[in-house]
C-alpha positions as CSV (number, residue, x, y, z in Angstrom):
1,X,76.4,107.2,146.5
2,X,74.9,105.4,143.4
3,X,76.5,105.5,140.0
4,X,73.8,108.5,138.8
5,X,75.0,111.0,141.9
6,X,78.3,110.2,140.1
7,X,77.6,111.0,137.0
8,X,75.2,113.9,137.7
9,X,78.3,115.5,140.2
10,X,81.0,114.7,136.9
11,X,79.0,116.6,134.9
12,X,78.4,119.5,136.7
13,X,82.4,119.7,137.7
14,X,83.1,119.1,133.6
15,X,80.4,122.0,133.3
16,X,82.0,124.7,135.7
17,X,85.1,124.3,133.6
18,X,83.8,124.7,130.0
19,X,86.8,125.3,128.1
20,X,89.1,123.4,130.2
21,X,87.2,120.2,129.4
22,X,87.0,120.9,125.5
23,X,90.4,121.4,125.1
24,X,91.4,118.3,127.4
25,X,89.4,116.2,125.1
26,X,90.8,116.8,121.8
27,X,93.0,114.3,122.0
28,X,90.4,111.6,122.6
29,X,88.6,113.4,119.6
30,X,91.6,112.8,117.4
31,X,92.3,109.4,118.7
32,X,88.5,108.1,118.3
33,X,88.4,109.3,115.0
34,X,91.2,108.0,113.8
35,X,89.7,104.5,114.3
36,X,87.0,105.0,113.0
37,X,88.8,106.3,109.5
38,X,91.1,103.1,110.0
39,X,88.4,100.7,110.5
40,X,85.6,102.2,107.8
41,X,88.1,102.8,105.2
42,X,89.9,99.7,105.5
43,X,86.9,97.1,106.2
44,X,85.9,99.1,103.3
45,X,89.1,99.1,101.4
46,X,89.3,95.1,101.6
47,X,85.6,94.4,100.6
48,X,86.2,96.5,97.3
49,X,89.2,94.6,96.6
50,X,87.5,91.2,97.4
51,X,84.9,92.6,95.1
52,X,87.4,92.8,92.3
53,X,89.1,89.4,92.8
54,X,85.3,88.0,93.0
55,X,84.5,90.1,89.4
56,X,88.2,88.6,87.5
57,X,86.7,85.0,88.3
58,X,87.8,82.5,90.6
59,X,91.0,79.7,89.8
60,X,91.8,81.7,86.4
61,X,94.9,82.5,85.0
62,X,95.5,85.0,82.3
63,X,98.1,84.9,79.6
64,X,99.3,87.6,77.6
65,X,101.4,88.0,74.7
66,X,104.7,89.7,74.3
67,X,107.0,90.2,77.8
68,X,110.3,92.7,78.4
69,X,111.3,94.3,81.4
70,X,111.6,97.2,82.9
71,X,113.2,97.5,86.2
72,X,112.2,94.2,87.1
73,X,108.5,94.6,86.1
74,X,107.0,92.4,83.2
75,X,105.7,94.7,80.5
76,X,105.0,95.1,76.4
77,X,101.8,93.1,76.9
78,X,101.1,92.2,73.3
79,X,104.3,93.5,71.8
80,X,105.2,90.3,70.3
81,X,103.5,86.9,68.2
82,X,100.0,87.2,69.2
83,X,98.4,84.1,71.0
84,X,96.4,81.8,68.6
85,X,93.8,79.0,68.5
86,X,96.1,76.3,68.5
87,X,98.3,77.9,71.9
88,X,94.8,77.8,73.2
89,X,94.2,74.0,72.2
90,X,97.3,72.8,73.2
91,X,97.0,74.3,76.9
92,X,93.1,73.3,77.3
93,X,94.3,69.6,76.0
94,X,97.7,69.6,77.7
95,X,97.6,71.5,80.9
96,X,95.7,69.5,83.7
97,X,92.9,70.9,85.8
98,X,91.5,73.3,83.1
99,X,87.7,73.6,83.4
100,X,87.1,76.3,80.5
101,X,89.4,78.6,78.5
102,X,88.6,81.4,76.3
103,X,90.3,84.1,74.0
104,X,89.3,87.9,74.5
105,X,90.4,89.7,71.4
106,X,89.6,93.3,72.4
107,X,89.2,96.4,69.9
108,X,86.7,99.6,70.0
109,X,84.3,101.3,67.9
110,X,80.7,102.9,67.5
111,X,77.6,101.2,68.2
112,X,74.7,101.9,66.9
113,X,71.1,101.4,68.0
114,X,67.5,103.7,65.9
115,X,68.6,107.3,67.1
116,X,71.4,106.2,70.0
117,X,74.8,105.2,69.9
118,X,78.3,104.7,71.6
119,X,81.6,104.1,71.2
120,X,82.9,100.9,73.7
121,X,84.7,98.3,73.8
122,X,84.6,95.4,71.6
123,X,85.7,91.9,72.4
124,X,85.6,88.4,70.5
125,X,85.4,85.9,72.9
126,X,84.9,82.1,73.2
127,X,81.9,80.0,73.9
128,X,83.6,79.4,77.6
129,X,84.2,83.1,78.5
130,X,81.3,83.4,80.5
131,X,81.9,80.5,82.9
132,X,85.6,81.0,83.1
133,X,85.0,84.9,83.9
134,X,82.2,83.9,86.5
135,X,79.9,86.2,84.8
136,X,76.2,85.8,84.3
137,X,74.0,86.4,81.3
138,X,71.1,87.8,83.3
139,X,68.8,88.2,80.1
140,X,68.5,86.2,76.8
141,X,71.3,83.5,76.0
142,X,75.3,82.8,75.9
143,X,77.3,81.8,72.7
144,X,76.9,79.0,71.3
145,X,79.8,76.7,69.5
146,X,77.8,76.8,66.6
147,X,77.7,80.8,66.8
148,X,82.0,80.6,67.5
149,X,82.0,77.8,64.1
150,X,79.5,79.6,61.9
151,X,80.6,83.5,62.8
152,X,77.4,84.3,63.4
153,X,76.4,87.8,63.9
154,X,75.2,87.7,67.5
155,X,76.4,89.8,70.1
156,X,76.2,90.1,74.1
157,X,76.0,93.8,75.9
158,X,77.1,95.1,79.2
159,X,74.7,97.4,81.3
160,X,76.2,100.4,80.4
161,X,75.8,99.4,76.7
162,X,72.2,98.7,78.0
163,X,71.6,102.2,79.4
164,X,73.0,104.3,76.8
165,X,71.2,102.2,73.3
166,X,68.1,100.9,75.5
167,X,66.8,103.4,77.8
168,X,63.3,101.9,79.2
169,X,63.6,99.3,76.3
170,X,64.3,95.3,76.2
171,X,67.5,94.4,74.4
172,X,67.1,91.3,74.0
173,X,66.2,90.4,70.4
174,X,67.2,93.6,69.0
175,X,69.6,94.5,65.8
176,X,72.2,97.0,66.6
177,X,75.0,98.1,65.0
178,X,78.5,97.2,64.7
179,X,80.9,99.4,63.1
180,X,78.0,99.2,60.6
181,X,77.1,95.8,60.1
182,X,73.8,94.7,61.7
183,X,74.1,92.3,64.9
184,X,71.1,91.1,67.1
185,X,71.6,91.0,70.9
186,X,70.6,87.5,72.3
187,X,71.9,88.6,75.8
188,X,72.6,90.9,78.5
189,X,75.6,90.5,80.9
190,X,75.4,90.8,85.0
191,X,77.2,94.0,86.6
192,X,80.5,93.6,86.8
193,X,81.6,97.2,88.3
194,X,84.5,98.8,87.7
195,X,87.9,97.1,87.8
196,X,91.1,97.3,89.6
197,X,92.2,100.0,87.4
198,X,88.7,101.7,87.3
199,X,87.6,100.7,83.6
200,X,83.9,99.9,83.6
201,X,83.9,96.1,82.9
202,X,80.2,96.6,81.6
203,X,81.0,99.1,78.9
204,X,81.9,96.4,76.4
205,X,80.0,93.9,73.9
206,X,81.0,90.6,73.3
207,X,81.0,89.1,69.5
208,X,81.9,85.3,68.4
209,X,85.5,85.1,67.9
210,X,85.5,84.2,64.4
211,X,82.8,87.0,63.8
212,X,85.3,89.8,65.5
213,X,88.5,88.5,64.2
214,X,87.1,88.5,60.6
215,X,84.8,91.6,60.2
216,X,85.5,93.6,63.2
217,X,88.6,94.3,64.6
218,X,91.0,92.3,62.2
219,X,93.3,89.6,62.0
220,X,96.7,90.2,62.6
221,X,99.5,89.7,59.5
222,X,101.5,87.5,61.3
223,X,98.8,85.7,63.2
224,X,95.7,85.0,61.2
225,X,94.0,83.4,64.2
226,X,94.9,85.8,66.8
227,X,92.7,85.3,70.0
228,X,94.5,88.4,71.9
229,X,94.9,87.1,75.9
230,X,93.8,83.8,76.8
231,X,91.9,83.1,80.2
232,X,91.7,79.8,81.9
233,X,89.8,78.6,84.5
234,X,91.1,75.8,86.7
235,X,89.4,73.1,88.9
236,X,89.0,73.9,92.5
237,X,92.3,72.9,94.4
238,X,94.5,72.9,91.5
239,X,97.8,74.8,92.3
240,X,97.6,77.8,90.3
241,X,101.7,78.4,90.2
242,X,102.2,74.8,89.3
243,X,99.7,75.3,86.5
244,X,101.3,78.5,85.3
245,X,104.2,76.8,85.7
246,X,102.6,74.3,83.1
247,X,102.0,76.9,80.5
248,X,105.0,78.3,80.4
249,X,107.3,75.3,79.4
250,X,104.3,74.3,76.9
251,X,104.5,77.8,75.6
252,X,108.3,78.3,75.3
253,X,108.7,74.9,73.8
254,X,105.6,76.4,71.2
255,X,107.4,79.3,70.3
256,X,110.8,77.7,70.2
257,X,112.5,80.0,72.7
258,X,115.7,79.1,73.8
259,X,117.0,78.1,77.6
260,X,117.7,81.6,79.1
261,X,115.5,83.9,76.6
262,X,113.1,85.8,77.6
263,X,109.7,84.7,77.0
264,X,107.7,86.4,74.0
265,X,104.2,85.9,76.6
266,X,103.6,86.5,80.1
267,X,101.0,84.0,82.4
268,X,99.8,86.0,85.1
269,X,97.2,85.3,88.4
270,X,95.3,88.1,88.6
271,X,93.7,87.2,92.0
272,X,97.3,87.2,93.2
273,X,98.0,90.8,92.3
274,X,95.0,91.8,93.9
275,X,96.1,90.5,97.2
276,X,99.4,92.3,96.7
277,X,97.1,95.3,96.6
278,X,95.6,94.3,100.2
279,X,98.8,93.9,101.7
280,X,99.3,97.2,100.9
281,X,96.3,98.2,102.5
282,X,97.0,96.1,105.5
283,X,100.4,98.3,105.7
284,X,98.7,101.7,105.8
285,X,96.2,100.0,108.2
286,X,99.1,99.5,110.9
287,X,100.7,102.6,110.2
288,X,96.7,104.0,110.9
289,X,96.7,102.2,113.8
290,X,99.6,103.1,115.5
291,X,98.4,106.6,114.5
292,X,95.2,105.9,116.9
293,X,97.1,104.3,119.7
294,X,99.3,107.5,119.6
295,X,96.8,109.8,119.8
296,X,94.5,108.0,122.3
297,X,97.8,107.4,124.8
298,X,98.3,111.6,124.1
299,X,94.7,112.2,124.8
300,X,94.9,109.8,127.9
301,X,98.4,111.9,129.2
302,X,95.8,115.1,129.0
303,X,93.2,113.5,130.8
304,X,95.4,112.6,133.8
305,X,96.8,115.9,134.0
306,X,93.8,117.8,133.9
307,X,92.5,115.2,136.6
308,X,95.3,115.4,138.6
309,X,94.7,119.1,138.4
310,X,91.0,119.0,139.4
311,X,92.3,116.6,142.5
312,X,94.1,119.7,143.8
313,X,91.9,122.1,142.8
314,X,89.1,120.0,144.9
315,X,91.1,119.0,148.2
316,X,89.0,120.4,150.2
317,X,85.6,119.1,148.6
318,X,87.3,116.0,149.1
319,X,87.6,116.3,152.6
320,X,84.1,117.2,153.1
321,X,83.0,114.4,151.6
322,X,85.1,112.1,153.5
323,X,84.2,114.4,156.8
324,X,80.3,113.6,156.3
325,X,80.9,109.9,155.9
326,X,81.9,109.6,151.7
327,X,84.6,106.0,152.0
328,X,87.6,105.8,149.8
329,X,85.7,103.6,147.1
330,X,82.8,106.7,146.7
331,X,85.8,109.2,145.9
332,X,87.7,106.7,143.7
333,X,84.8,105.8,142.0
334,X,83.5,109.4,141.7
335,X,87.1,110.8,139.7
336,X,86.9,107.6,137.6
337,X,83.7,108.8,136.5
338,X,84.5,112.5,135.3
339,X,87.4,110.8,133.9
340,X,85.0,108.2,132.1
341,X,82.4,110.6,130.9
342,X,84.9,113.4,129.8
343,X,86.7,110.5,127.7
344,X,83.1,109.6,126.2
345,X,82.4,113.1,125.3
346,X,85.3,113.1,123.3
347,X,84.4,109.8,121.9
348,X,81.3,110.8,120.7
349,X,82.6,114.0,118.8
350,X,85.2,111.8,117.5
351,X,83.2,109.3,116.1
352,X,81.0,111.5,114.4
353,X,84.3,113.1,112.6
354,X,85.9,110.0,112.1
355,X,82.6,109.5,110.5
356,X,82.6,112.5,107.9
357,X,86.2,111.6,107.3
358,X,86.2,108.5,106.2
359,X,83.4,109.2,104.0
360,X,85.3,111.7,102.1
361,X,88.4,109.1,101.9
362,X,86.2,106.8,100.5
363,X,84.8,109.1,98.0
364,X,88.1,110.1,97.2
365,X,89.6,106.5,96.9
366,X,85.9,105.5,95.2
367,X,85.5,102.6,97.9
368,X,82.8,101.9,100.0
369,X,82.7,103.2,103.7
370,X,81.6,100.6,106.2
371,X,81.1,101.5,110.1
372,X,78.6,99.0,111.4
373,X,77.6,99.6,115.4
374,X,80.5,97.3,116.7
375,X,82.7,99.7,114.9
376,X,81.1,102.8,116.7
377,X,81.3,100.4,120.0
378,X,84.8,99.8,119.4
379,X,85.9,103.6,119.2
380,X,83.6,104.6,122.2
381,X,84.8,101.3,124.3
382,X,88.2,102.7,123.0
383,X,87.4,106.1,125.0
384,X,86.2,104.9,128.4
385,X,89.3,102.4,128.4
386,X,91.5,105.3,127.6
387,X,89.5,107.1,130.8
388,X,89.9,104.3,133.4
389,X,93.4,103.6,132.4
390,X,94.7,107.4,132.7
391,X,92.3,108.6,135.3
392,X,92.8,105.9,137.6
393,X,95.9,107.4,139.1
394,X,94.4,110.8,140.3
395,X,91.1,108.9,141.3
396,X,93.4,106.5,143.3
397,X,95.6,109.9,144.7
398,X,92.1,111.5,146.1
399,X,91.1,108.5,147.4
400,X,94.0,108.2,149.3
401,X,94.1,111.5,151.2
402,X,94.0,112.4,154.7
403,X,90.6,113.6,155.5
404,X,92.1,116.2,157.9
405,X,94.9,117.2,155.7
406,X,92.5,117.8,153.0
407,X,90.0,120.4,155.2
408,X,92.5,122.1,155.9
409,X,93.7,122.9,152.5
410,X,92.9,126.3,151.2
């Protein structure tokens, strides 16, 4: 008997017992689809947060000013003496490894292009934002020194800025304007995408630090050369936690705080926190998991009872079969089959609602969804193991009976 009689005899038994086999395989439905939620979401999950560590820029650290804490956690960013030029000299000249460094003085207000405008977010920055954030000027030109030295009115604009001042038109080159004083855009920033806490890193335009810190947004009264948090960007295979380790002795002896005070700034590896994130992710993964293995091992228990149940049921066809020639093997083989195919049937269902289900998790959770084919392979391989492992038993059982005893069952 070739593997087609097989599977043509499996699916006419599975077919004279409708409902029975529908209800056998919902746990395989369950199971399978609870892979594919674990595997789409997270594969999906992780590539959103690599996104995000990719978009903060790579070997940075960030430092912040003012630091309490609350329950254990650092908090009061910017609470206390605001960062300056001179904090950022002394690290870029004191501190080895650091490639570039750059202030981001951040503040918000209207921005005004002919008939459009919009209220975003407005940042002085350094000349060396750009490389230490990792983030490309896709159209026109960085800052220059000179613009930093001679607070020049120039100004680079995120995409979003792009879209809602320049719809169908080129920005490069044009005046807009800045809390009312006029500014020409010599660039246009790459997409960054959201961030970690879902802001839109390309609803923002960037101004010279002088330019912001003077006519903008203000200079603090305690700070007159404020530079709000300071970014740094490291040479490859520096050790970040030695180099924040740098920072903070150089600040605290800056700032004069005594051994055993709290510091009045807070250096922080972004990337770092991100991978916290993951591990988190990886946690609900293996909680996922052991969901799937659960519910495919439940499934599987169903399958051998209902199996076990169609052995009985069938005691005589067996014997038939065995009468007219059929070998052990043929009637192994033949059980392992229905079990195989009624395991696959589920799998298929299940993949298909695993499917719809991790799309609306990753709507929800706004991460992408990825289920490539070995993913689909995985939770239908998934299936037919389930179906060989659990339905070998009963196939083993009818393969084993006597042919006699078996016609003369009723």
């Amino acid at each position: 008997m070739t593997l087609l009689d097989s599977l043509a005899i499996a699916w006419t038994a599975l077919r004279s017992n409708l409902l029975r086999s529908i209800l056998t395989t919902l746990g395989i439905v369950i199971g399978v689809a609870s892979v594919i939620v674990l595997v789409a979401v997270g594969s999906g999950a992780r590539s959103e947060v690599e996104r995000q560590i990719a978009a903060l820029g790579s070997n940075m650290l960030v430092v912040f000013s003012g630091s309490s804490r609350v329950m254990g956690r650092a908090a009061g960013a910017g609470t206390d003496l605001p960062l300056a030029e001179s904090d950022m000299a002394a690290i870029r000249d004191k501190v080895p490894g650091v490639v570039a460094i750059s202030g981001q003085l951040n503040g918000s207000g209207p921005v005004v292009f002919g008939n459009n405008n919009w209220t975003t977010t407005i940042s002085g920055i350094h000349a060396d934002f750009a490389t230490v954030r990792d983030w490309p000027i896709v159209s026109g030109r960085d800052f220059t020194p000179q613009d930093i030295r001679g607070t020049a009115k120039v100004a680079l604009i995120g995409e979003t800025v792009v879209k809602q001042l320049f719809p169908g038109e080129e920005p490069v080159g044009a005046t807009i304007r800045v809390k009312n004083a006029p500014f020409q855009v010599v660039g246009v920033l790459g997409t960054k995408g959201p961030s970690s806490f879902g802001r839109d890193q390309d609803d923002l335009i960037l101004l010279p630090m002088t330019t912001a810190r003077g006519q903008i947004i203000g200079k603090s009264q305690v700070q007159t050369d404020q530079v709000g948090q300071i970014y740094i960007k490291f040479s490859d295979g520096t050790d970040l936690k030695e180099a924040g380790e740098d920072i903070e002795t150089l600040l605290r002896q800056r700032r004069r705080i005594q051994p055993g005070a709290e510091d009045s700034f807070s250096v922080r590896n972004l990337a770092e926190f991100m991978k916290a994130r993951t591990e988190v992710l990886s946690t609900m993964t293996y909680l996922l998991a052991a969901t799937s293995i659960i519910s495919l091992i439940v499934g599987g228990i169903g399958i051998m009872n209902i199996m076990l149940v169609s052995v009985t049921e069938r005691t005589r066809e067996i014997g038939l079969r065995m009468a007219v020639g059929g070998r052990s093997g043929d009637i192994m083989r033949q059980f392992l089959v229905e079990a195989v195919t009624l395991c696959l049937i589920g799998g298929i269902f299940g993949t298909v609602l695993g499917a719809a289900a991790a799309a609306i998790v990753a709507n929800a959770a706004q991460w992408p969804v990825l289920i490539s084919p070995s993913v689909i392979g995985l939770a239908l391989g998934s299936a037919a193991i389930t179906g060989i492992v659990f339905g070998y038993f009963p196939a083993r059982r009818a393969a084993s009976l006597n042919p006699i005893d078996a016609l003369r069952s009723e």
